[in-house]
Residue frames as a rotation matrix with the C-alpha (Angstrom) as fourth column:
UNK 1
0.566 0.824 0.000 0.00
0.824 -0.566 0.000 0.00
0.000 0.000 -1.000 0.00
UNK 2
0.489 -0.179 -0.854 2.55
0.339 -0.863 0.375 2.26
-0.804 -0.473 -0.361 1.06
UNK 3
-0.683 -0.534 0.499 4.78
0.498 0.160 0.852 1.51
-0.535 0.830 0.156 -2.66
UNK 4
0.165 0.674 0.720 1.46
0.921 -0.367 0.132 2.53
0.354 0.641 -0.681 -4.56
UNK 5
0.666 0.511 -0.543 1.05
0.662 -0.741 0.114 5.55
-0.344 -0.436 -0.832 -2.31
UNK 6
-0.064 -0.977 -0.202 4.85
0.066 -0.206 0.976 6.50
-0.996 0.049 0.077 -2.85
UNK 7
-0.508 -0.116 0.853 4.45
0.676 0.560 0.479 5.59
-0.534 0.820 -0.206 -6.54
UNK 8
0.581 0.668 0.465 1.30
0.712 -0.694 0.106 7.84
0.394 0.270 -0.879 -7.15
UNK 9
0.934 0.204 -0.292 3.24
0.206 -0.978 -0.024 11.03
-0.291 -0.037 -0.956 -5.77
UNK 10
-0.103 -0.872 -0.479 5.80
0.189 -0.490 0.851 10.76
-0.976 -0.003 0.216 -7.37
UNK 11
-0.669 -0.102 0.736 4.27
0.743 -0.079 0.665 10.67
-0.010 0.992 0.128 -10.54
UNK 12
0.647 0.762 0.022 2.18
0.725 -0.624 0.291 13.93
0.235 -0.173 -0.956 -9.15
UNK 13
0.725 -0.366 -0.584 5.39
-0.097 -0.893 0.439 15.60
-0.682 -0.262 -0.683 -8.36
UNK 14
-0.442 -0.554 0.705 7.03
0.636 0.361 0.682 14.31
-0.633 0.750 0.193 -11.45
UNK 15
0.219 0.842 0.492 3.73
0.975 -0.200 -0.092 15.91
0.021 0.500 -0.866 -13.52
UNK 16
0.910 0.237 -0.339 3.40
0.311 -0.933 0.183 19.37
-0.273 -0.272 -0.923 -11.26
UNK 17
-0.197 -0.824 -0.531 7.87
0.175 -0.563 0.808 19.78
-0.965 0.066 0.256 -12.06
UNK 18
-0.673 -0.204 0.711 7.25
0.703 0.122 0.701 19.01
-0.229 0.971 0.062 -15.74
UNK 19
0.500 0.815 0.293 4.07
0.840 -0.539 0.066 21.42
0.212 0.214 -0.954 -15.82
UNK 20
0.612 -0.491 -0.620 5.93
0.282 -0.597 0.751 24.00
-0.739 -0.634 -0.227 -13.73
UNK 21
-0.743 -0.641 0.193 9.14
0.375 -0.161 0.913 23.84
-0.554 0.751 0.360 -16.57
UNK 22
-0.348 0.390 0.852 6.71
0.936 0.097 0.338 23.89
0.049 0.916 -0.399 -19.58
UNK 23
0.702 0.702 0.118 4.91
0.704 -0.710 0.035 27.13
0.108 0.058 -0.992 -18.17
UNK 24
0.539 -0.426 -0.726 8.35
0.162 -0.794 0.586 28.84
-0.826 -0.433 -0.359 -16.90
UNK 25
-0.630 -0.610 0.480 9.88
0.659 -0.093 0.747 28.19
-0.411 0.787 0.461 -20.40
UNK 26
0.083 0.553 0.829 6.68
0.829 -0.500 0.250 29.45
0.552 0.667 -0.500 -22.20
UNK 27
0.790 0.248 -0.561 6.95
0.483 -0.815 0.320 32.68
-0.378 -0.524 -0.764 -19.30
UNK 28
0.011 -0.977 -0.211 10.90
0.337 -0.195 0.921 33.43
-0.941 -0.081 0.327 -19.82
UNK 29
-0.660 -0.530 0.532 10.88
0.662 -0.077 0.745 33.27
-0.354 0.845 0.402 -23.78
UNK 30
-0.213 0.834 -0.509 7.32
-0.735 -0.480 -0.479 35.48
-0.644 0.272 0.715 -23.86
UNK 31
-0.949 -0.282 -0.143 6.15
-0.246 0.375 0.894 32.79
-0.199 0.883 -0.425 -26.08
UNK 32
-0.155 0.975 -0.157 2.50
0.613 -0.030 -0.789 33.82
-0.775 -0.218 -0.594 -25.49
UNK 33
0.481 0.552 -0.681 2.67
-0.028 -0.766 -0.642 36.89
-0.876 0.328 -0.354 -27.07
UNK 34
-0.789 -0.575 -0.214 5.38
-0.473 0.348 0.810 35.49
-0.391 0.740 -0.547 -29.91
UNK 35
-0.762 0.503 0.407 2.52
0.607 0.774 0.180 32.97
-0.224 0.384 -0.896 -30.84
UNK 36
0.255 0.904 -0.344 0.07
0.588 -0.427 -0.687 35.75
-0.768 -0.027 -0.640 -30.87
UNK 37
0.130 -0.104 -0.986 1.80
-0.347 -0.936 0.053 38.09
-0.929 0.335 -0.158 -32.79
UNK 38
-0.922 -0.287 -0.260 2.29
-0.359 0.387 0.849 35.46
-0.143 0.876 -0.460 -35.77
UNK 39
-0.587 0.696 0.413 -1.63
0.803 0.437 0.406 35.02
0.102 0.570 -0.815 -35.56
UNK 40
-0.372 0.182 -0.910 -2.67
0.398 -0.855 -0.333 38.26
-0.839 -0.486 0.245 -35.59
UNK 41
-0.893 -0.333 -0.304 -2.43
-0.254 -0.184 0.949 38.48
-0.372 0.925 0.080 -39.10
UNK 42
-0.842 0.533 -0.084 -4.97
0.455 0.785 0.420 35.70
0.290 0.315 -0.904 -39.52
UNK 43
-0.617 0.446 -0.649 -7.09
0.748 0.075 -0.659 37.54
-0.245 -0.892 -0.380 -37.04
UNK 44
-0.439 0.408 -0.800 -7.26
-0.393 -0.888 -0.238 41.08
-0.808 0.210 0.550 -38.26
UNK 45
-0.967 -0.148 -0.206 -7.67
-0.227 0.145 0.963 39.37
-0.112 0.978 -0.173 -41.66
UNK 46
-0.578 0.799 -0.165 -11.24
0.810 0.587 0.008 37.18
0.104 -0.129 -0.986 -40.06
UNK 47
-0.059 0.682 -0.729 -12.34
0.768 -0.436 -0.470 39.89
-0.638 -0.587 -0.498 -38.27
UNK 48
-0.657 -0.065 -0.751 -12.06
-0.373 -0.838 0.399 42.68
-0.655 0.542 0.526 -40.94
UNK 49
-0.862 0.450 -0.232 -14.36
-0.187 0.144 0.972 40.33
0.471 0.881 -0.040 -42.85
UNK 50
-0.313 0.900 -0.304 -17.48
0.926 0.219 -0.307 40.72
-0.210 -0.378 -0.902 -40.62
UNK 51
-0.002 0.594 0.804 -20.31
0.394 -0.739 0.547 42.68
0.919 0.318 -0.232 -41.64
UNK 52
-0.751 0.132 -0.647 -20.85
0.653 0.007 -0.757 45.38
-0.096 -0.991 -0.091 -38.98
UNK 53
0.242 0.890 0.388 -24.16
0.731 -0.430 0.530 47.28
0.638 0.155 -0.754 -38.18
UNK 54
-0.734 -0.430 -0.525 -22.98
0.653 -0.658 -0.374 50.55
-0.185 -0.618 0.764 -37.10
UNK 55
0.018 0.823 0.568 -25.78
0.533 -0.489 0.691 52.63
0.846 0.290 -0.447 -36.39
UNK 56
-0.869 -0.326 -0.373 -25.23
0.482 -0.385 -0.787 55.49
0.113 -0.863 0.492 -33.91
């Protein structure tokens, strides 16, 4: 019982380091706003093709 117990947190603190890396790499390199700025294009491109009702 105690091997499982042992077993299960370490693959919960194995998970939470590997989650932990993945978000501090994606913080450090800005690679939110790197990924955004290469779909932005795409964006302005969607959103410039809705009709709008502009009626003041």
């Amino acid at each position: 019982m105690k091997k499982k117990l042992a077993k299960a947190l370490l693959y919960v603190m194995t998970g939470g380091l590997a989650f932990f890396v993945v978000t501090f790499t994606v913080y450090f390199f800005n690679l939110d706003m790197k990924l955004t700025s290469m779909i932005e294009p795409l964006l302005l491109k969607w959103y410039d093709r809705i009709p709008r009702n502009q009626h003041l």
